[in-house]
N, C-alpha and C positions, 0 to 999 in steps of 0.2 A: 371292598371285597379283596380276598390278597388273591396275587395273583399268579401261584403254584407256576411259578417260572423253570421254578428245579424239580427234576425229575425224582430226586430222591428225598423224601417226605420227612422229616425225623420222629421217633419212636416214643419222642417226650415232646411236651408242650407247656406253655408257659406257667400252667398251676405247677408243674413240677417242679420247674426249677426255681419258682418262688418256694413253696415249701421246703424243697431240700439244700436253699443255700440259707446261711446263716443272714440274717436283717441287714448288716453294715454291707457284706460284699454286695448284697443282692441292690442295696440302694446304688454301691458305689457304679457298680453295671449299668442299671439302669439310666444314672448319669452321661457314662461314656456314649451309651445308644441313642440318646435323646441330643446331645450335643454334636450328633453326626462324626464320633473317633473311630467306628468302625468302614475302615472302607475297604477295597478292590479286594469286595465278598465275592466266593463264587463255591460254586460246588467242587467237592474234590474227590479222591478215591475214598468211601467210606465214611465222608462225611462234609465239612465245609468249613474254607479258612479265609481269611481275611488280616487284613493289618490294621493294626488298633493304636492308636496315637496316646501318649502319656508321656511321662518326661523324655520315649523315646519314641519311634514305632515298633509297634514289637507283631512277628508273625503268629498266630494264632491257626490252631489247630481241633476245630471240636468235631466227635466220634456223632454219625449220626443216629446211634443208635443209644447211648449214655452222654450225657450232657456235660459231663464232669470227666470226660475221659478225653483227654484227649494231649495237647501241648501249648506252651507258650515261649517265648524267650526271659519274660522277667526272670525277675529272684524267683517270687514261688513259681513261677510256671519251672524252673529249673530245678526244684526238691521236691514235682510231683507232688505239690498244692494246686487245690481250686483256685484261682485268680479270678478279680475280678472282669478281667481280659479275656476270657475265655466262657464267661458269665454273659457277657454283654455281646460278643459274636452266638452264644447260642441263642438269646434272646431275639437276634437278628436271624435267628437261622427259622423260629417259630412265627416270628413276625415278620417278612418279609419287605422291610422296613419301616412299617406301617405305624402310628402314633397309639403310645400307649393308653390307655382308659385311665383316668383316677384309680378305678378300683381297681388296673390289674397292674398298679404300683403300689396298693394299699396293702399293711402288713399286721398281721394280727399275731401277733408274739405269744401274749397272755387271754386267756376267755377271761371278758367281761360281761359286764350285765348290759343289755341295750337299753332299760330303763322304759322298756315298749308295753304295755298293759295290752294284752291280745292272744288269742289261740289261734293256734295254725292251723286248717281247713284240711280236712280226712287226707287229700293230694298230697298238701305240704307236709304233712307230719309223715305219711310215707315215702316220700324223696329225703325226708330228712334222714330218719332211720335206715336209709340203705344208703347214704351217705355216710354215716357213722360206723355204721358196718365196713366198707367197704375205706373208712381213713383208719378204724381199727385192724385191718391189714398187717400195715408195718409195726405194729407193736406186736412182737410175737418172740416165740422162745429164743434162747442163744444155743445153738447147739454145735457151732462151727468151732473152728480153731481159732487161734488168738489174732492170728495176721489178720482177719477179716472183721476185728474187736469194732474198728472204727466205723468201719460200712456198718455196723449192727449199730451203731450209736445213732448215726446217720438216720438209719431207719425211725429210731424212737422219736427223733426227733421231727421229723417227716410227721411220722402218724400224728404227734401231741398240736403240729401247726396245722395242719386240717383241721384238726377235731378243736382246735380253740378258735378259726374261723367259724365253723359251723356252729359252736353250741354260743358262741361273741354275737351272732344275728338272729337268735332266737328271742320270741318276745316271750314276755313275763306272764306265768299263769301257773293256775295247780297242773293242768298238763304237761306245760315241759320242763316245770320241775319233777314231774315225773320219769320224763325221759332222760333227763340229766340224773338221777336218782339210778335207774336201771344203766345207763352210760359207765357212770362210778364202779358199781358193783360189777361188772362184766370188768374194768380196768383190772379191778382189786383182786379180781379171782383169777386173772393171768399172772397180777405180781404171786401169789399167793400158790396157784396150783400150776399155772400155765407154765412155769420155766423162763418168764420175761427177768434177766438181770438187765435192774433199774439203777445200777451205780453210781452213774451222775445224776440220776436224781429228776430227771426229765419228765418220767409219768408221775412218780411223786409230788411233782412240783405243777404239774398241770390239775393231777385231783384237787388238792389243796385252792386251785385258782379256780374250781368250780366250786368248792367247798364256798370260800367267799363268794361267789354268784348268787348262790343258793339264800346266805344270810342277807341278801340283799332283797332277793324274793320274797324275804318273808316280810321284809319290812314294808314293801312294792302293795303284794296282796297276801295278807295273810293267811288263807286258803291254801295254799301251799305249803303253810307249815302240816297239811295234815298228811301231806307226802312223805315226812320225813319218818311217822310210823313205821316203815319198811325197813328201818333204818335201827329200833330198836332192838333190843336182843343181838345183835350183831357185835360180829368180832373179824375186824377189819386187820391190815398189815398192820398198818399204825395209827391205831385212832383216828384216822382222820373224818369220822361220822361224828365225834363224839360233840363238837359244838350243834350241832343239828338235832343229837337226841335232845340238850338241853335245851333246845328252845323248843323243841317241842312237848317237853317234860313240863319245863316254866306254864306253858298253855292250859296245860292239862290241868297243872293245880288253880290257874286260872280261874 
C-alpha cells in the first residue's frame, strides 16, 4: 500500500505517463527508478524534485500537475525536451517508491491479436467499450494554432497507445471483431468528417494494425468474417477495409 506521505497528490498517474511518453524514454525511466538514480525526493512548490544520477547528478523538477512540465539540468532537459530524468522522478512521484508490476512496465506499441479463442461476458464488453470511448478522447480535431502542433501530435499518440493496449487484450471471436469493426469506422469518420489532421500518420497506422488483427481473426475463427459485411459498400479515407471486403467476398463465392 503506498503510503500518501506528500500532501500533494499528482493530477496524472502512471497509465499516463506510460501512454504519453514515447517506448525508448519511458524504458530508459523506468531503468533509472528501478536502479534507485532518483534520490533526495521530496515535495516542492507546485510539484516535486529530486536529483537523479546519470553521467552526472542532474536537479530535476516535475509540475504536479503535468508530468512533462516541468525542468532538468541535462542537454534536453536544457532545450525544453521530456528527458528521461524527469520521466523517472515522475514515475516516482505516482509510485512512491514502490516496485513496478511487470505489467505496469509492459508496452504495447502496435495492437496485436492475443490469439485467445473466447467472448467477453456482458461486464466485460461494457468496460471495454467505455474504455474505448473514453482512449478515443485524444483523437479529436486540430483546431488550435501551430505552437501547440506538437502537444496535438502527442495527444494522437496518447489515444492510438490506449486503444492498441485495449483492443492487443481482447480475445478472438465474431463479437469483438465486431467492436473492433464499429472501433475502425468511429476512427475513420473523425479522419474523414471529424477535423482529426493525421499527418504523421499515427491513426492511420493504428487502423491498418487492427486491419491486420482482423485477417488474423478470420483465420482464428472464421465466423468473424461475417462481420466484415458492415464493411461492404463502404468508402473509407483510404481503403483500408478493402482486404476485409475481400475475404469476405472470397467466402461468399465460397
Amino acid at each position: 500500500m503506498k503510503s500518501n506521505r506528500f500532501l500533494m497528490r499528482p493530477a496524472y498517474n502512471l497509465d499516463k505517463i506510460k501512454f504519453a511518453t514515447d517506448g525508448p524514454t519511458f524504458e530508459r525511466a523506468v531503468s533509472l527508478y528501478e536502479s534507485g538514480k532518483v534520490t533526495q525526493f521530496k515535495e516542492d512548490f507546485g510539484g516535486h524534485s529530486a536529483v537523479v544520477s546519470g553521467t552526472q547528478p542532474y536537479r530535476v523538477f516535475v509540475s504536479a500537475r503535468h508530468y512533462d512540465c516541468g525542468s532538468c539540468d541535462c542537454y534536453l532537459g536544457q532545450h525544453d525536451t521530456l528527458c528521461k530524468h524527469m520521466v523517472a522522478v515522475a514515475i516516482y512521484t505516482v509510485m512512491d517508491g514502490e516496485r513496478l508490476s511487470k505489467e505496469d512496465k509492459r508496452i504495447v506499441s502496435n495492437p496485436v491479436c492475443s490469439r485467445q479463442l473466447a467472448e467477453l461476458s456482458k461486464g466485460e464488453l461494457a468496460a471495454t467499450k467505455k474504455a474505448i470511448t473514453s482512449a478515443m478522447r485524444y483523437i479529436k480535431a486540430y483546431t488550435g494554432p501551430s505552437r501547440i502542433w506538437f502537444a496535438y501530435q502527442n495527444s494522437l499518440d496518447e489515444g492510438c497507445a490506449r486503444l492498441s493496449k485495449l483492443v492487443s487484450e481482447l480475445p478472438v471471436s465474431e463479437q469483438t471483431a465486431k467492436l473492433l469493426i464499429d472501433t475502425l469506422l468511429r476512427l475513420d469518420k473523425r479522419l474523414c468528417q471529424g477535423g482529426v489532421d493525421d499527418s504523421n500518420g499515427t491513426v492511420g497506422g493504428f487502423i491498418y494494425g487492427v486491419v491486420d488483427m482482423l485477417q488474423e481473426y478470420a483465420k482464428l475463427d472464421p465466423a468473424c468474417i461475417k462481420v466484415f459485411r458492415k464493411l461492404c459498400n463502404q468508402s473509407t479515407c483510404f481503403g483500408w477495409e478493402e482486404p476485409l471486403v475481400r475475404i469476405f467476398d472470397e467466402q461468399d463465392v465460397g
